[in-house]
C-alpha positions in Angstrom: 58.2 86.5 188.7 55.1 85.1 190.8 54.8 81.4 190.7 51.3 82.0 189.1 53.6 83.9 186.4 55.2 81.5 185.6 53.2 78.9 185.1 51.0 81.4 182.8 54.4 82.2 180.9 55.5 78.1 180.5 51.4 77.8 178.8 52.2 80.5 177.0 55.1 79.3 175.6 53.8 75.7 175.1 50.4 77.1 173.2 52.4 79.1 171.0 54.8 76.5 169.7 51.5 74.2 169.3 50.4 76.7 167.3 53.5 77.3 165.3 54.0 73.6 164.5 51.1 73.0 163.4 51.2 73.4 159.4 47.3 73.7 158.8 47.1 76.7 161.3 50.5 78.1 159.8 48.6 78.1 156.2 45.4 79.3 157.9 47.2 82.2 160.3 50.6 83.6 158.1 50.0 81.9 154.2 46.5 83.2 153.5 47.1 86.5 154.6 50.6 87.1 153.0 48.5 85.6 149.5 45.7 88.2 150.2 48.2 91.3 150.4 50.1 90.0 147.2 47.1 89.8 145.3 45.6 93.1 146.7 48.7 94.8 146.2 49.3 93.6 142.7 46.2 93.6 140.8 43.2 96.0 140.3 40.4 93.5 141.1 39.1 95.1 143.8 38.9 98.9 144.4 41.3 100.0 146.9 41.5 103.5 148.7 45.1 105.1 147.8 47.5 104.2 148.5 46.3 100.9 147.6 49.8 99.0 148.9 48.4 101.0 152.7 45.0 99.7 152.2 45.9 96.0 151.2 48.4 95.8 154.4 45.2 97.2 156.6 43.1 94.4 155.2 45.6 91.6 155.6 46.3 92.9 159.0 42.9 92.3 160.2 42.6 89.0 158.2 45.4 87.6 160.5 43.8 88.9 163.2 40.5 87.2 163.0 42.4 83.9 162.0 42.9 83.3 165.8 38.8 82.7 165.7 38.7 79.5 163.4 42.2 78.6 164.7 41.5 78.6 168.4 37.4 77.4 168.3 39.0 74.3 166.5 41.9 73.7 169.3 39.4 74.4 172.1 37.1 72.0 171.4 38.8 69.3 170.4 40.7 69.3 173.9 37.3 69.8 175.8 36.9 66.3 173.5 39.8 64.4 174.5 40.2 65.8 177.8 42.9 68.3 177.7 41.1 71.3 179.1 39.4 69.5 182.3 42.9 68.0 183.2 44.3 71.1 183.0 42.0 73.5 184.6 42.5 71.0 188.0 46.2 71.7 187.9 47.8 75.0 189.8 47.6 76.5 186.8 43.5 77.1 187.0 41.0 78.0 184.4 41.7 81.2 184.7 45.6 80.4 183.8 44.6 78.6 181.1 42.8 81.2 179.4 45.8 83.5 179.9 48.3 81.3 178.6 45.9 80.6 175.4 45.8 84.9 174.9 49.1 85.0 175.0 50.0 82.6 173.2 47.4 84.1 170.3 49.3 87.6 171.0 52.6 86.1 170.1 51.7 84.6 167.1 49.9 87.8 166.0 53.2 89.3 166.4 54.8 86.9 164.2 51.6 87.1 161.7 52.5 91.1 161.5 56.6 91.1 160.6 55.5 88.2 158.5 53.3 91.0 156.6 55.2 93.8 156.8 57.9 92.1 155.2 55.9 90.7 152.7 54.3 94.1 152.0 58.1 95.8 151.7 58.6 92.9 148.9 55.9 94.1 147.1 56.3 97.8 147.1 54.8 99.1 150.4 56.8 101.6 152.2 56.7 102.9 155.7 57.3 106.6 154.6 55.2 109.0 156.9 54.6 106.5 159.8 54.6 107.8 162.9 54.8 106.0 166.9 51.4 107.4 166.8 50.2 105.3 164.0 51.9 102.3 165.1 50.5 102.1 168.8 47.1 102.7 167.0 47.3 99.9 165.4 48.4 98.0 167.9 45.7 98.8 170.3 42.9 97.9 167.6 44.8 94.6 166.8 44.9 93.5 170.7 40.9 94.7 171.6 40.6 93.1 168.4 42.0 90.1 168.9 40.5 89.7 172.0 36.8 90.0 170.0 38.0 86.8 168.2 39.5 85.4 171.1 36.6 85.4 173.4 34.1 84.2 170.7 35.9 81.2 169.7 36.1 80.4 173.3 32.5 80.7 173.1 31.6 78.6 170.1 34.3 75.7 170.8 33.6 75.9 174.8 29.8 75.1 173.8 29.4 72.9 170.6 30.4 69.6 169.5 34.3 69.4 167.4 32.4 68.4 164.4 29.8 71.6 164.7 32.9 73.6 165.4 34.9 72.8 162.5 32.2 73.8 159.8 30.9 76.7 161.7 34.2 78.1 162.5 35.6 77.5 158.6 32.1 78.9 157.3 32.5 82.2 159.3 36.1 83.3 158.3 35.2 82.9 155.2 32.3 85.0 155.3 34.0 87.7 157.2 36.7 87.6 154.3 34.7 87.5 151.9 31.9 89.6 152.9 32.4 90.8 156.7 34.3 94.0 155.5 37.1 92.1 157.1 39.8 91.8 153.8 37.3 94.1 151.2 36.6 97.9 152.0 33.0 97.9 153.2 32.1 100.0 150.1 32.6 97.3 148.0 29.5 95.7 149.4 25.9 96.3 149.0 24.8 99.3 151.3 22.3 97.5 153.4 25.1 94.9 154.1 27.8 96.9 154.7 25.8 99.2 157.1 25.6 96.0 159.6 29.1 94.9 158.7 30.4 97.8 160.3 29.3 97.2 163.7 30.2 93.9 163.8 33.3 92.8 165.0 35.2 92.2 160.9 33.3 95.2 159.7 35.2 97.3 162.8 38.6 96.0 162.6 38.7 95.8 158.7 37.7 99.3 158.1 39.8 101.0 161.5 42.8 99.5 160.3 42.7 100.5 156.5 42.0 103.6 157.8 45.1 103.6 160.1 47.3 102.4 156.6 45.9 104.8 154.8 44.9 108.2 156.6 47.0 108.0 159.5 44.1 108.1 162.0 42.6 105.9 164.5 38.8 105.3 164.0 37.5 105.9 167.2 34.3 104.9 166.5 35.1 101.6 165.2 37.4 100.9 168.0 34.4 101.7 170.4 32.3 99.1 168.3 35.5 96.4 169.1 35.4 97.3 172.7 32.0 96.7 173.3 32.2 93.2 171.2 35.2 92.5 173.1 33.0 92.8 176.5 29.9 91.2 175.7 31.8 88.1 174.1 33.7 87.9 177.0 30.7 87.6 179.4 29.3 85.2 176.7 32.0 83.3 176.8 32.5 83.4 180.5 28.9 81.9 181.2 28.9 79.4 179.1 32.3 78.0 178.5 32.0 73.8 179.5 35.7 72.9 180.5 34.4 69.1 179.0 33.0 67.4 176.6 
């Protein structure tokens, strides 16, 4: 391993403990969603295509997901605040390092966010009868693009306003996309002039490609196109006008 490697690798690590001891992120990230698929999964208060256990697991899947928006806006620009990122983007490991270690670190806990689910969603009567490899690295591609969506947006909105801004903003945004962003709730459960737009936006996308994936068996192509094009542009968003200080 590169010595670039592994200095990406010990920021990885060190994010993704941050992140895992850090009980407000931990409710935000694992206990929300896990609550979500329970209540999805249990109750007939909102329509669910069939199987409805599939369909909950899809939505909660993408809820996680897009939790790495509000989690990571907030931890960026606080340490743009107090200093954290400008010290560390003058060390070997680089801006560009930095970033790295902060995807990974978002990757890993996503991976912890999904065995968290699954096993939640065995407890509650899902079962993985039919699933194929096929299925599975489906979803995984549409979690990662999406994931970086979220990823390169937050890095955006914390790398540009004030903590304060970012906090309300980020907050006020999941819960919109949970709420009515198509990210949790089938887009058909929306008005029709809404959830046309919802579904070429980032929550829309994911929501709807990954209940599909739970309950068809197919990847969404179209709506993995949408992510990939999000992905891009919020990247070179982000990319411009990221300030590495307060």
């Amino acid at each position: 391993m590169s010595a670039t490697a592994r200095r990406v690798w010990a920021q990885t690590r060190f994010e993704t403990v941050a992140v895992l001891r850090n009980g407000e992120q931990l409710v935000l990230m694992i206990l929300l969603p896990a609550i979500a698929l329970v209540v999805l999964t249990t109750t007939d208060l909102v329509p669910l295509p069939e199987p409805r256990a599939d369909a909950a697991l899809g939505g909660a899947l993408a809820m996680a997901v897009a939790s790495s928006f509000t989690s990571q806006a907030i931890a960026v620009a606080f340490d743009r605040r107090w200093g954290v990122l400008r010290m560390l983007a003058t060390t070997p490991l680089g801006p560009r390092g930095l970033l790295a270690g902060k995807l990974g670190a978002v990757l890993l806990v996503l991976g912890v966010q999904v065995l968290t689910l699954l096993g939640v969603a065995l407890a509650v009567g899902w079962r993985p009868d039919g699933v194929t490899a096929a299925q599975v690295g489906g979803g995984a591609v549409l979690m990662v693009v999406g994931t970086g969506v979220f990823v390169a947006f937050a890095l955006l909105l914390g790398g540009t306003l004030r903590p304060e801004a970012v906090l309300a903003i980020a907050n006020l945004l999941f819960v919109l996309m949970v709420v009515g962003g198509g990210l949790l709730l089938p887009l058909d459960t929306l008005p029709a002039p809404l959830a046309a737009v919802a579904a070429y936006l980032p929550p829309g996308a994911l929501g709807e490609a990954l209940r599909t994936l739970c309950t068809v068996g197919q990847v969404d192509l179209v709506a993995l196109g949408v992510l990939a094009a999000w992905a891009v542009a919020g990247g070179l968003l982000a990319t411009r006008s990221f300030r590495w200080d307060a």
